[in-house]
N, C-alpha and C positions, 0 to 999 in steps of 0.2 A: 564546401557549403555548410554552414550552421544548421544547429535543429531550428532556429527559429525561422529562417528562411526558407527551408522547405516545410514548413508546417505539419513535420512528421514525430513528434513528441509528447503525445499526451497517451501514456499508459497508465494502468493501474497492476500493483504487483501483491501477489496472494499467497496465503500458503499457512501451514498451523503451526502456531509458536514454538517455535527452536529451530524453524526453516533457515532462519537468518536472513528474512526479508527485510528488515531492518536494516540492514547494514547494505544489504544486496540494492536496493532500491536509492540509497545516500548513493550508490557508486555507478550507476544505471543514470541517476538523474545531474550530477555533475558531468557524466560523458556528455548528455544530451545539451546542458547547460541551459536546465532547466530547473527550478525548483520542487524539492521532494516536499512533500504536503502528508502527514498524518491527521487524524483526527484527535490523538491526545494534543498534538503540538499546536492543533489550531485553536482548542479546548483551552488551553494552558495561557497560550499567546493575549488572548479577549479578555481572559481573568482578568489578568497580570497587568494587561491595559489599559482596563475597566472600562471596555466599551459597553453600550447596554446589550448587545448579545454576549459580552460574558458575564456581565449583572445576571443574565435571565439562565446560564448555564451555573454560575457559582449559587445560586438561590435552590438549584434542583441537585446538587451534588450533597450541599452542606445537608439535606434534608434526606442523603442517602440515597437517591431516586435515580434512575436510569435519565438520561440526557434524551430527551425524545425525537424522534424523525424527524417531525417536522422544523425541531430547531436544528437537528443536526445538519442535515440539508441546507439552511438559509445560512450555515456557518460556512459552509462548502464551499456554497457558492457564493459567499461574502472574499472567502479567499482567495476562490478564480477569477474573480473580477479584480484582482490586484496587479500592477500593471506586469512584476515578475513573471507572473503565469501566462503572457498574453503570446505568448510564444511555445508555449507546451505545459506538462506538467507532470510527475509521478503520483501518483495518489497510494496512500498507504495504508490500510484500514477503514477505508470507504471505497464503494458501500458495502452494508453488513447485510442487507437483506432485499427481496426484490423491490421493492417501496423506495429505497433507496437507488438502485439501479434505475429505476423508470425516472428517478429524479432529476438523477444526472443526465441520461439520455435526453431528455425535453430541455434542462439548461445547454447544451452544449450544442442540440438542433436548435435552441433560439440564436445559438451567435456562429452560426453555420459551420459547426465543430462536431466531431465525430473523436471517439477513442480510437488508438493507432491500433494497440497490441493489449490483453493482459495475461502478466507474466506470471504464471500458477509454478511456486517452488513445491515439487514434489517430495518431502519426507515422510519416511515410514514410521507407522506410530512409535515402535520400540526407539527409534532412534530420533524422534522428536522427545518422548520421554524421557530420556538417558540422558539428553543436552540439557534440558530444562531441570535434569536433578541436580547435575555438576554445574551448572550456575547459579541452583538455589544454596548448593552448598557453600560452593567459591562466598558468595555474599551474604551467608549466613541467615537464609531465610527458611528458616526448619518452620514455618507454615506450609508450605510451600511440601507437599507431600508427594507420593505416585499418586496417589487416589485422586488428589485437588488435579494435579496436574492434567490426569487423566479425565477428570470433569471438564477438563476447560477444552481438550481435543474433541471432546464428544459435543460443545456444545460446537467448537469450529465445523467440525462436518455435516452436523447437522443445518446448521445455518448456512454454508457458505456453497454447499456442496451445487444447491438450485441456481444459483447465480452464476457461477461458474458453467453447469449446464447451458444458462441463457446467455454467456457469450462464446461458448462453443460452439452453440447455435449459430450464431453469427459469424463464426469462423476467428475469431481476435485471441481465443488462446492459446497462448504458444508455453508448451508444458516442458519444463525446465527440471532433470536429475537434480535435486539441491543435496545430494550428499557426495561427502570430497572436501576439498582444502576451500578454502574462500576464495582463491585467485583460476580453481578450475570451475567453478562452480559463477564464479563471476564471465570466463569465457564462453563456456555455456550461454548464456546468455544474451549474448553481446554478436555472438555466432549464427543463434535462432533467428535475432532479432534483424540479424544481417542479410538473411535469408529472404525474410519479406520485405528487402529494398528499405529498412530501417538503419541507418546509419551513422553512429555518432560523429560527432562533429571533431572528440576528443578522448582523450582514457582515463579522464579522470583522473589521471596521474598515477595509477598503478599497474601501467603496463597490463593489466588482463584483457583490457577491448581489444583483443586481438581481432 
């Protein structure tokens, strides 16, 4: 059975930079054969298209300005109404705050959709900061500090930390060790997600959906 046939496919996957949700979520949403959805990529995508929601997102970047709610939202959901996602979805950096949760919850109760599972990558901050210094290095990004680095976790916990609570709440987090090799850290998940009668359709081709 397909993920799109049993309409078991639409997560969201979380976690603070250097979790390796990025890669985890591309490998998560190909098992399910489904579309991975970020908000830089949908940001990027509308520019580069020039539709008028990226007119109205390139007008607020070039000006330095935070990309706000209420557009990021009608992006979101410009994207899940694309026919790829009508069969499930990964979402990857939305939403970022409860405004943004209650967004999506009302889009997805208008098309009589519910989120399956979200998948919380657990790292520990020293080891969130240690990955994110060896990649600043690898690519040569000496902005890129402990201190910056550490600003940008403090503001992930800060922000992320209540959202997570409100789908705790609900029961849909399934809380994932993200430390380990990529391919244990990928069964992991694939494991969790197996648990609650979520089951890919396929492995994405790296043998880890065990």
């Amino acid at each position: 059975m397909t993920a799109s046939a049993n309409s078991s496919a639409r997560f969201l996957i979380v976690g603070p930079q250097g979790s390796g949700k990025g890669t985890q979520g591309v490998l998560v949403a190909e098992a399910f054969g489904v579309p991975s959805i970020s908000t830089g990529d949908v940001f990027r995508e509308n520019i580069s298209g020039g539709t008028e929601l990226g007119k109205r997102v390139q007008s607020i970047v070039e000006a330095g300005d935070l990309v706000p709610d209420e557009l990021t939202c009608e992006l979101v959901r410009d994207r899940l109404s694309q026919s790829d996602a009508a069969g499930g979805f990964l979402l990857d950096g939305f939403p970022r705050n409860r405004g943004q949760v209650d967004d999506l919850a009302d889009f997805l109760a208008s098309r009589g959709e519910a989120l399956d599972a979200v998948i919380e990558l657990s790292v520990p901050r020293d080891e969130s900061i240690a990955r994110l210094r060896g990649r600043a290095i690898e690519q040569g990004r000496t902005d890129d500090t402990e201190e910056v680095i550490a600003n940008r976790l403090a503001i992930y916990e800060r922000e992320t930390a209540p959202i997570l609570d409100v789908y705790r709440g609900q029961g849909l987090v399934v809380d994932i060790d993200g430390v380990g090799t990529l391919d244990e850290v990928t069964a992991r998940i694939f494991a969790a997600l197996a648990a609650r009668g979520l089951s890919a359709s396929h492995d994405g081709g790296n043998g880890a959906a065990a």
